[in-house]
C-alpha positions as semicolon CSV with decimal commas, in nm:
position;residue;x (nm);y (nm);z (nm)
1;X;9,186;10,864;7,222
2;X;9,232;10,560;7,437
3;X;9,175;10,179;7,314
4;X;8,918;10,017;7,495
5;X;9,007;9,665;7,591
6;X;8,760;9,393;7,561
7;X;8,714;9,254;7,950
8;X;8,862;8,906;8,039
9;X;8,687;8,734;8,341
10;X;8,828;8,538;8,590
11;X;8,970;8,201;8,466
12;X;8,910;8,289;8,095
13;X;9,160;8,123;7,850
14;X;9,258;8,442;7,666
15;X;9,647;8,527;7,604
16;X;9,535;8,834;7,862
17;X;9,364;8,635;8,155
18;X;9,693;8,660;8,371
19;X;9,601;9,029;8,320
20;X;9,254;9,074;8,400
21;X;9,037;9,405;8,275
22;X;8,882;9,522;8,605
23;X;8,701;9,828;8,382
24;X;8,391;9,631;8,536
25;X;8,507;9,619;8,906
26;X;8,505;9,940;9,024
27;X;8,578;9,793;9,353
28;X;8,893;9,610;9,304
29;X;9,027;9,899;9,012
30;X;9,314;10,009;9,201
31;X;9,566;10,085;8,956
32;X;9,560;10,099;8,572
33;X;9,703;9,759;8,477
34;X;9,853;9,853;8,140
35;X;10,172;10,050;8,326
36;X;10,447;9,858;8,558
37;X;10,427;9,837;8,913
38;X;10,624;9,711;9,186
39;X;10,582;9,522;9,465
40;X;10,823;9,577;9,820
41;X;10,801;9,485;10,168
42;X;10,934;9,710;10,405
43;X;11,103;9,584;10,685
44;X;11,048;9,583;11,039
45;X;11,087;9,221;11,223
46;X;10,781;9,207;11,405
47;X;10,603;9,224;11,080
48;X;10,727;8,969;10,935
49;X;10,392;8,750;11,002
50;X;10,236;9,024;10,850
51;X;10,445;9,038;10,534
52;X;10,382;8,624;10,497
53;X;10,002;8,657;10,563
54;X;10,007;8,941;10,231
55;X;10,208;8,773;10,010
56;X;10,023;8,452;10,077
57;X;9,667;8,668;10,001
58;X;9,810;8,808;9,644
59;X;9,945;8,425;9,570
60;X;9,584;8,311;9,637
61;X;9,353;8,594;9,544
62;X;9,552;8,822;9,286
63;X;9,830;8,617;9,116
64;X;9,863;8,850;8,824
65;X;10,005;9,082;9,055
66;X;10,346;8,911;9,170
67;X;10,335;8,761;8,841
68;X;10,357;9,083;8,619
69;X;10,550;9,308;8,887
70;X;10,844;9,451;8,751
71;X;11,000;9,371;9,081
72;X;10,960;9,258;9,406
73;X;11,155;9,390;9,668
74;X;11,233;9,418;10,044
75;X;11,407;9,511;10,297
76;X;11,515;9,316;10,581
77;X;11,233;9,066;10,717
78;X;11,040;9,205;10,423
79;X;11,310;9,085;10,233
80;X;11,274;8,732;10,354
81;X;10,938;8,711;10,235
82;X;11,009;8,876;9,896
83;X;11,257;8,607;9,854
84;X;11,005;8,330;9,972
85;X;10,761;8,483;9,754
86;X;10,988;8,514;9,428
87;X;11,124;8,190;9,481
88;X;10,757;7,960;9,528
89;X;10,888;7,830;9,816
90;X;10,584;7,683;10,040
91;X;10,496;8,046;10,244
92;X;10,336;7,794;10,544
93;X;10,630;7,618;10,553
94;X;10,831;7,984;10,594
95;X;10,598;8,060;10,822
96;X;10,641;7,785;11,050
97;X;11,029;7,854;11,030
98;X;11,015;8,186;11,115
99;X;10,766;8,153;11,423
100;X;11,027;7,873;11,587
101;X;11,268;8,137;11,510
102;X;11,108;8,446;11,626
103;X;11,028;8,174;11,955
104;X;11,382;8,108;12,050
């Protein structure tokens, strides 16, 4: 028989808020969140805006996710933006370096 965990909303103070129950968000409930995960970037250059624009949208709107992954990999311009990612570095500022290099 499976313990129920009590739910923890968004910005609650409890040890468990950087783990949030979703139980009542069917919508967002993609995963159980009591088992590791991963995240990875794959690579392929031309994504690379791509890979910036997602890993700025789980710093933003699902921190509990890069901050509870087991690990975060990538492979080549994925890997630049795992790295940015794992590191906090600024992910406009990345941006902006990678778009004068992708210009030249």
């Amino acid at each position: 028989m499976a313990s129920e965990r009590s739910p923890v909303r968004w910005g609650s103070t409890s040890s468990a808020a950087s783990s949030p129950d979703l139980s009542s968000e069917p919508s967002l409930r993609m995963f159980p969140l009591d088992t590791p995960w991963n995240i990875s970037f794959a690579g392929c250059g031309f994504l690379g805006i791509y890979h910036v624009g997602v890993a700025s949208c789980l710093q933003e709107q699902a921190p509990f996710l890069v901050q509870n992954a087991r690990h975060i990999y990538g492979a080549s311009a994925g890997a630049l933006t795992a790295t940015a990612l794992v590191t906090g570095v600024c992910l406009g500022r990345y941006l902006s370096l990678s778009l004068c290099t992708y210009i030249e």
